[in-house]
C-alpha positions, 0 to 999 in steps of 0.5 A, spaced: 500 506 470 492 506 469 487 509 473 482 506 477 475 508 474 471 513 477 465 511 482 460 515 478 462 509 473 461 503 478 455 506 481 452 507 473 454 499 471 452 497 479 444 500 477 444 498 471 446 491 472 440 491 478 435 494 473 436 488 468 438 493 462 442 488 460 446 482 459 453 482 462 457 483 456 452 489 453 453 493 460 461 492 458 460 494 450 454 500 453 459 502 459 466 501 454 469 497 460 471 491 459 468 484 461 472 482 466 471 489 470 463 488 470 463 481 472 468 483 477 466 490 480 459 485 480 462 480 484 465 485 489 458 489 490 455 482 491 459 479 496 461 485 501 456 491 497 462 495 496 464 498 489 470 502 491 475 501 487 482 496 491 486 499 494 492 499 489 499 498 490 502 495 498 504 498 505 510 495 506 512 496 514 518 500 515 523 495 519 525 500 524 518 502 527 519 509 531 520 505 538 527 503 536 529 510 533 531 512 540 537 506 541 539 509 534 539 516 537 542 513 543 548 509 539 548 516 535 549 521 541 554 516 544 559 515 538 558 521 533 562 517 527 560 510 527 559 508 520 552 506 518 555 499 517 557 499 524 550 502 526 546 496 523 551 492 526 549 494 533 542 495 532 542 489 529 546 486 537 541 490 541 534 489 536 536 482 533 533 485 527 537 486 521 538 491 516 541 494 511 545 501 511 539 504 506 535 503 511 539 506 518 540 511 512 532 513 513 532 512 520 538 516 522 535 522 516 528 522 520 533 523 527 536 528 523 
């Protein structure tokens, strides 16, 4: 997966840029970047000032938040030898939110 580039990098085509040492396309050929980065990293610094990179990647939300782990650990304590798909069947009775046997599996692992 590529790396995003350097801050250092960004401020440098950013000075540049506000300094009129160039067009675009020759900032791109100086800088070894492409086009397409100068004119976006260009866009972002216009419209907000920030020339961090993107956060990369998502951020799912775990479907069982940490307030549901104690009907999990309540249903656990009172029967020991469910079976995960029972779990996630009664879970599913008491939250009316489904979810797979993977994950009751993560759940009852971070019970322990």
């Amino acid at each position: 997966m590529p790396i995003s580039y350097s801050r250092d990098l960004r401020e440098r085509v950013i000075m540049a840029c506000v300094a009129k040492e160039g067009s675009q396309r020759q900032l791109a050929q100086r800088f070894k970047v492409s086009l397409s980065f100068v004119r976006n990293l260009l866009r972002q610094y216009r419209t907000n000032g920030q020339i961090e990179a993107k956060r990369r990647g998502g951020y799912q939300k775990p479907t069982i938040i940490n307030e549901h782990l104690s009907i999990i650990q309540s249903m656990v304590e009172g029967k020991n030898d469910l079976l995960l798909r029972e779990l996630c069947d009664r879970y599913a009775e008491g939250t009316g939110i489904s979810v797979s046997v993977s994950t009751m599996h993560r759940a009852v692992e971070k019970l322990g």
